[in-house]
MIDO-971274 format. One line per field, with one value per residue (C-alpha): x, y, z. Coordinates in steps of 0.001 Angstrom, whole numbers, plus 500000, padded with zeros to 6 digits. Layout:
MIDO-971274
X	c(X;...)
Y	c(Y;...)
Z	c(Z;...)
This chain:
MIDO-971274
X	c(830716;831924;832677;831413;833018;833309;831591;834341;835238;833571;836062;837803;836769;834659;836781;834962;836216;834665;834073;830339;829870;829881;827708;825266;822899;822682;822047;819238;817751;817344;816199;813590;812610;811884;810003;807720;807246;806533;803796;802225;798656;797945;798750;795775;798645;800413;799373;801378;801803;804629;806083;806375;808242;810683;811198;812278;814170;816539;816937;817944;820428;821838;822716;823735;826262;827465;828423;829816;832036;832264;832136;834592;833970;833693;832730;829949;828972;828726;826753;824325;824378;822935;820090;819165;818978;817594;814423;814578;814162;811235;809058;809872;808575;805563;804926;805456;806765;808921;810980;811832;814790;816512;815730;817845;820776;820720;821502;825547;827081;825079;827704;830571;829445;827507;828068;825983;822857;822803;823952;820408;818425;819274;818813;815203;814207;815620;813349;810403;810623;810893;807757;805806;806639;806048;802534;800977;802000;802368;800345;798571;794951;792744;793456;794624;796635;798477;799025;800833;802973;803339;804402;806633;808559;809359;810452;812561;813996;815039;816501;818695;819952;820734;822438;824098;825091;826626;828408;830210;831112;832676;834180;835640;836903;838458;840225;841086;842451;844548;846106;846847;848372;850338;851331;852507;854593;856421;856631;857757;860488;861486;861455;863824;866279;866291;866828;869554;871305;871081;872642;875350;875396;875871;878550;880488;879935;881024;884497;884630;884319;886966;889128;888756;889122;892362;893400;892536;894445;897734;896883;896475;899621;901448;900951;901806;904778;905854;904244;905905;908773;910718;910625;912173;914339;915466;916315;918085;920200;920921;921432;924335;926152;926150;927756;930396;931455;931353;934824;932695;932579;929934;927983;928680;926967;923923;922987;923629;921188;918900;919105;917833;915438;913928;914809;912152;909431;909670;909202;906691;904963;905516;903415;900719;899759;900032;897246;895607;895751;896284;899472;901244;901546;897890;898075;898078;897822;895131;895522;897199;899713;900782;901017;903113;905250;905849;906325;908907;910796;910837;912599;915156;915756;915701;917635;914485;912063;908595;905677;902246;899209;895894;892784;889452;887715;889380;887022;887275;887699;887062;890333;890278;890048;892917;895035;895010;895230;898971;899842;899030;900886;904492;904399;903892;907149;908868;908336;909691;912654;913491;912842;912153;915137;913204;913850;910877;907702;904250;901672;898188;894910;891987;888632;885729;882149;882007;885421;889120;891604;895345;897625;901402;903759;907409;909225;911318;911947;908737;907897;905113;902789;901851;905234;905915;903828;902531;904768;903805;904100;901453;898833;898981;898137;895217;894080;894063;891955;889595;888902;886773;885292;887997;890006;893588;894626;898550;899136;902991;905336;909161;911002;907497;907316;904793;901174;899322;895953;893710;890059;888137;884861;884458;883678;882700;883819;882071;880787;880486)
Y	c(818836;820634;818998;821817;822996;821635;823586;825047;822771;823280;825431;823276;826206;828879;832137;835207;838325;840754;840787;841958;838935;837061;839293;840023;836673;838023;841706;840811;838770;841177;843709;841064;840650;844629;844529;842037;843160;846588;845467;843161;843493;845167;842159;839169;836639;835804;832087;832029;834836;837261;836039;832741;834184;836371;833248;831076;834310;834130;830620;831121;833546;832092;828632;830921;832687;828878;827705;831048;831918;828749;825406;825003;825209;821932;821530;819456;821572;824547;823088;821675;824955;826462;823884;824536;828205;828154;826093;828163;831608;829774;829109;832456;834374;832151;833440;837394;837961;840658;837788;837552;839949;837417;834457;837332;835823;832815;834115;835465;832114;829213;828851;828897;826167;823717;822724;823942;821761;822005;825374;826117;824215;826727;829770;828479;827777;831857;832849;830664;832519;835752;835389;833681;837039;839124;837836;838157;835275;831109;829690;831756;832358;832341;831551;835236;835249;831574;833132;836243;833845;831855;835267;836346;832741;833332;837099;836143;832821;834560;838245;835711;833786;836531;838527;835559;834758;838711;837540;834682;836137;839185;837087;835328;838632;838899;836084;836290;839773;838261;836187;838709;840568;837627;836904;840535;840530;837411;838988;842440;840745;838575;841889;843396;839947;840486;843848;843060;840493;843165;845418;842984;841542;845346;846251;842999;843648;847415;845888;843151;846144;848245;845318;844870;848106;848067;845054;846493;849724;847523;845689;848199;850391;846693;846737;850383;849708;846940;848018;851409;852375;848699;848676;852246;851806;848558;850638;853027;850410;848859;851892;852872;849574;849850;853542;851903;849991;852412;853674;856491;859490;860582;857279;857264;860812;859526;856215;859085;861265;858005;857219;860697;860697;857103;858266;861285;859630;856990;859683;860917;858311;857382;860300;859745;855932;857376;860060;857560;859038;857527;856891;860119;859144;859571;863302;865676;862701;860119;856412;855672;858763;857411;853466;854748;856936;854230;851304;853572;854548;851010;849735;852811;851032;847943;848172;846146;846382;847292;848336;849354;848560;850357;849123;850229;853703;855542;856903;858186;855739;855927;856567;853224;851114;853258;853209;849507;849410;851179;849118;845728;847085;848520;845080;842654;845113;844479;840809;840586;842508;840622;837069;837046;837751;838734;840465;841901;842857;844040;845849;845953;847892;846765;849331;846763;847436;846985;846157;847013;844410;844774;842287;841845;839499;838685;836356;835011;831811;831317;828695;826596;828104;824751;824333;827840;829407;833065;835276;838784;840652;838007;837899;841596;842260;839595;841007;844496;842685;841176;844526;846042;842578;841784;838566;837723;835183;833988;831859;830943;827837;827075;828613;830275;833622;834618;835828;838338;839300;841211;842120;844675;846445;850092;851639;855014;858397;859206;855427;853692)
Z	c(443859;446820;450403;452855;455610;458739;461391;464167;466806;470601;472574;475141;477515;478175;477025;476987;474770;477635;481371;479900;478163;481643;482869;480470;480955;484590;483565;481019;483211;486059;483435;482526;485902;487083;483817;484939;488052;486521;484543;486468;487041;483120;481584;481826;480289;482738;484603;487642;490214;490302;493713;492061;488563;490841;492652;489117;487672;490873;491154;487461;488059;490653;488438;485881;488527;489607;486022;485147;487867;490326;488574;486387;482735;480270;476884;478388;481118;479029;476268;479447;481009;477219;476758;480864;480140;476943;479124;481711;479145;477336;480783;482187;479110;479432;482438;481695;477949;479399;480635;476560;476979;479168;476175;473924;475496;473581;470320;471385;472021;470231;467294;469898;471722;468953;465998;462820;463130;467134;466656;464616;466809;469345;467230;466538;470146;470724;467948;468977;472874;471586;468873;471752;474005;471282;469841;473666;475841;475612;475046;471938;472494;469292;465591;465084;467763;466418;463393;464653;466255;463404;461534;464612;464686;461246;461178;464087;462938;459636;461827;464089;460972;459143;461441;462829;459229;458942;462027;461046;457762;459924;461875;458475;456962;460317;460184;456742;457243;460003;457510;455371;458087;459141;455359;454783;457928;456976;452994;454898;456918;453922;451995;454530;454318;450410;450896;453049;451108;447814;450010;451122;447462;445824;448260;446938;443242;443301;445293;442893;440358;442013;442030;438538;437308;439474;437650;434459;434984;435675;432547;430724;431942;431618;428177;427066;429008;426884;423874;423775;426692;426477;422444;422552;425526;423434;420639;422514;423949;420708;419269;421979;421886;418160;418055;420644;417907;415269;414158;411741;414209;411967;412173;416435;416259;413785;416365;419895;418190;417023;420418;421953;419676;421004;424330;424606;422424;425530;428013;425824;425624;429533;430256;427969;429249;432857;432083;429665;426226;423129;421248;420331;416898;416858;418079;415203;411833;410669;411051;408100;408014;411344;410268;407776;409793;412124;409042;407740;411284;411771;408440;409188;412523;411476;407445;407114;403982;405305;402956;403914;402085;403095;401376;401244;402017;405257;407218;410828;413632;417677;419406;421022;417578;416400;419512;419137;415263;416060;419034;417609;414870;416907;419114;416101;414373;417726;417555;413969;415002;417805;416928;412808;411296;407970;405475;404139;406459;404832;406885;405377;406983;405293;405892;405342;405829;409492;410650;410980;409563;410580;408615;409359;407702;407403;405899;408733;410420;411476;414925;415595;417637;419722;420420;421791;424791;424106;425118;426833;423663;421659;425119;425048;421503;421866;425314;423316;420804;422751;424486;421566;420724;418316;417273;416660;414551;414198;411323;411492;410092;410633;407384;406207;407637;410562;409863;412491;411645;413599;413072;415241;414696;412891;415787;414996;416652;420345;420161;423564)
């Protein structure tokens, strides 16, 4: 069950919404009274002369004038001044019903100065003057005539509660709306701070962005440098020191023209990582033509035994799983040749269903892995890895030989 409402509270003063409003008690009742006097003599209902009414209706409207613009308003005294008026309506329109358009007053500002019950009370006394007026005078004269008024009170009673009904649900569709108003102004504005902090928030991410894709780029150039201009600037300075030594003129000539040759493919390949292409082994062969090109360069180099292995069906690859298939592959070469001491490498590319797998072994000294911090050369390869969603694994054991194996996805041609 339901707890109703509780009525509005009595105003703690008297606030009209118009200048009208004040005046309109005083204006009906005037009209009221040149009614009256304008008919008097063709009605036989009045029962007190017209000198005499004239004489109430401006004693009226001068207490009316008193409590409206003089005394000052209470609660109290404006409830008081209601019931007083409400009186003073019903005995004039007993003495002309004319007078009734004064008694019309009393239906504007019952329910903002009583509460619900009170508030009725009053409509009902309103409707009771006006269906007294209207059926021919108080009080009625014959059985007819009582039950015209009987009819009138009721037609009236229900017109003032309905309308005043419409009125206080206006007024609550009003106030309602208000809310809504006030509720969509404080959504708006918080709209506007979201909007704000999204703008403040996007500018941060794209220089968060910029900053990483600046970091990226000197990762990236970081590692084809190492990966490709120090292994062949290395060779080129090993190849130079060794022709110092050479007593063959023949031999001297063989490591100076070794040497050129390293010496352009590193400009070479200088030029490709600063425009961002892929290796140039890659230009104008397939992925295993140029894994074996570069297995067999590097035994040359290194009077090392290298053998390739390449399993599975070849088919083609994006540039970026290849790119790294052959860099993986020249760092974990460099690392043998500058740490291994082996004498027998085996490269193996494995095509599998979905994925890539790069293998490299030697049969060096080996390390433990916990003992010795990745080096530049190992956090590049697995930094290259992790870039297409790949994994590195290093399996390695003093006197057994190192293990790199890396696995990347089959990423197909134009793939993103």
């Amino acid at each position: 069950m339901s707890t109703p409402q509780a009525p509005p509270p009595v105003p703690d003063a008297w606030e009209p919404r118009d200048h009208w409003q004040r005046l309109l008690p005083l204006l009906l009742l005037g009209l009221g009274a040149a009614g009256a006097t304008f008919v008097h003599g063709s009605l036989d209902t009045t029962w007190v002369s017209l000198p005499v009414a004239l004489a109430v209706a401006a004693a009226t409207a001068a207490w009316i004038a008193l409590f409206t613009f003089v005394v000052p308003p209470t609660p109290r005294r404006l409830q008081v001044m209601y019931v007083v008026r409400t009186a003073l309506a019903f005995l004039l329109a007993s003495f002309n019903p004319l007078f009734a358009i004064f008694a019309f007053v009393g239906y504007l500002d019952v329910f903002d100065l009583f509460r619900r019950r009170a508030a009725f009370a009053g409509v009902a006394a309103t409707a009771l003057t006006n269906a007294g007026a209207q059926a021919g005078g108080f009080p009625p004269r014959g059985a007819e005539q009582g039950a015209i008024f009987v009819i009138l009170v009721a037609v009236n009673l229900g017109l003032a509660l309905f309308f005043t009904l419409l009125h206080r649900r206006m007024e609550e569709v009003s106030a309602e709306r208000a809310t809504t108003n006030t509720e969509l102004a404080q959504v708006n504005q918080e709209l506007a701070r979201t909007l704000a902090s999204n703008h403040a928030l996007q500018e941060q991410v794209v220089a968060q962005a910029r900053a990483a894709g600046v970091q990226e780029e000197r990762q990236r150039l970081a590692l084809e440098i190492h990966d490709t201009l120090a292994q062949s600037l290395a060779g080129v300075v090993a190849q130079l020191q060794a022709s110092q030594d050479e007593p063959d003129a023949a031999v001297r000539r063989e490591r100076v023209e070794r040497a050129t040759v390293l010496a352009r493919g590193a400009l070479a390949e200088a030029r490709r990582s600063v425009l961002d292409l892929g290796p140039g082994a890659l230009v104008q062969t397939s992925l295993p033509d140029a894994l074996a090109a570069l297995v067999t360069e590097w035994g040359a180099q290194q009077q090392t035994k290298a053998d390739l292995v390449i399993t599975g069906e070849a088919r083609p690859l994006h540039e970026e799983v290849q790119a790294t298939v052959v860099r993986v592959t020249q760092e974990a070469l460099a690392n043998v040749a500058a740490h291994a001491r082996a004498d027998r490498v085996g490269v193996t590319l494995t095509h599998a269903e979905d994925e890539v797998i790069l293998d490299v072994r030697d049969d060096g000294v080996g390390f433990r892995p916990d003992e010795v911090g990745p080096g530049f050369g190992l956090r590049g390869m697995r930094q290259r890895a992790e870039r297409l969603a790949g994994v590195l694994d290093l399996e390695s054991e003093p006197g057994r030989g190192t293990a790199i194996s890396v696995r990347l996805p089959a990423l197909e041609p134009g793939a993103s």
